[in-house]
Each structure stands twice: as structure tokens, then as C-alpha cells.
C-alpha positions as CSV (number, residue, x, y, z in Angstrom):
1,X,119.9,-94.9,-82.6
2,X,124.0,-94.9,-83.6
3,X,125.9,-92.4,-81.6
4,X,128.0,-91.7,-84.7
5,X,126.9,-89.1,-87.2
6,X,126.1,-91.0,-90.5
7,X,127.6,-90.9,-93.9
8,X,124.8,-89.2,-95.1
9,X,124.4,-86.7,-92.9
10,X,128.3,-85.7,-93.0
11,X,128.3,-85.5,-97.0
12,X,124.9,-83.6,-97.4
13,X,126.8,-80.9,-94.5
14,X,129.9,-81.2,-97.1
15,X,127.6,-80.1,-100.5
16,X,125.8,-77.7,-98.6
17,X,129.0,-76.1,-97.9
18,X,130.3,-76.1,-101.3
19,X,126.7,-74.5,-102.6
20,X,126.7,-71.8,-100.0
21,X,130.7,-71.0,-100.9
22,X,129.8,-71.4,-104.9
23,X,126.8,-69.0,-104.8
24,X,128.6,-66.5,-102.1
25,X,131.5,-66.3,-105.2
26,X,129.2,-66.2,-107.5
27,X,127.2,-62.8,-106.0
28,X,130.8,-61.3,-104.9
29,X,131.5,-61.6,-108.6
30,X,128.3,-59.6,-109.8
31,X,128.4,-57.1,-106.7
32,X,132.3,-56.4,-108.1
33,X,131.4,-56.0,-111.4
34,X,128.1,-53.8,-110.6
35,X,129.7,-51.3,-108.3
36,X,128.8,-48.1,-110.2
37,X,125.2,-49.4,-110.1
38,X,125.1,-50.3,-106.7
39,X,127.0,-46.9,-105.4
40,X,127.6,-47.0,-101.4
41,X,124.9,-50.4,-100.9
42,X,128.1,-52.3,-102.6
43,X,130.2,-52.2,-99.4
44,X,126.6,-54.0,-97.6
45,X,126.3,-56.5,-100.1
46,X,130.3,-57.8,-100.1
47,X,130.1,-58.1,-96.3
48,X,127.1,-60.5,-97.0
49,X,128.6,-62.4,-99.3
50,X,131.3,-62.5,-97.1
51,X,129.5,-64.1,-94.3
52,X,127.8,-66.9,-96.4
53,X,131.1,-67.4,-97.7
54,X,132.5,-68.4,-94.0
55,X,129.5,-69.7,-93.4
56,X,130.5,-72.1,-96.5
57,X,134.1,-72.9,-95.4
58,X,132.9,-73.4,-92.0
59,X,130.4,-76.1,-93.3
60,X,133.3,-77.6,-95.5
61,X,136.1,-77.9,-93.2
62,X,133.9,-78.8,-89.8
63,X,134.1,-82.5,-88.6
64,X,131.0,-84.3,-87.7
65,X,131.6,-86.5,-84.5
């Protein structure tokens, strides 16, 4: 086996990034416009979203050696 990460591997890491970050927007969005419904659980679910958010950047900006 190559001791160099392939193409494929580094561009699926890339997407998976983007979908975590898109969807982590996306349910910031509907936790901010929900906050009378949600009450005191709104504060849990941005700090969530938060963290999939990083997780998303993370994934995005990370070099594969």
C-alpha cells in the first residue's frame, strides 16, 4: 500500500466536513428561532450544535499527510 493518503480519501474528509458544518447551521438556525419553545434546553442544544460545528471546520481545514 501507498504511504500517501489518496485523493479520495482527502476529498470524502473535505464533504464530510462541509455536511457536518451545513447541518450544525442549519439546527443553530431552528434552535434560534425556537427559543420560547425550547425554554432553558435551548442553551444545551446551541452548545451541540456548536461542537458539530468545530467538529465540521476541523474536518475542513485539517491536512491529510
Amino acid at each position: 500500500m501507498s504511504e500517501e493518503g489518496g485523493f479520495g480519501i482527502s476529498f470524502a474528509e473535505k464533504i464530510f466536513g462541509l455536511l457536518l458544518l451545513m447541518i450544525g447551521a442549519t439546527a443553530m438556525y431552528y434552535v434560534y428561532t425556537s427559543t420560547s419553545q425550547l425554554g432553558n434546553a435551548s442553551a444545551f442544544f446551541a452548545c451541540l450544535n456548536l461542537v458539530v460545528m468545530a467538529v465540521g471546520l476541523v474536518l475542513i481545514t485539517a491536512k491529510t499527510e
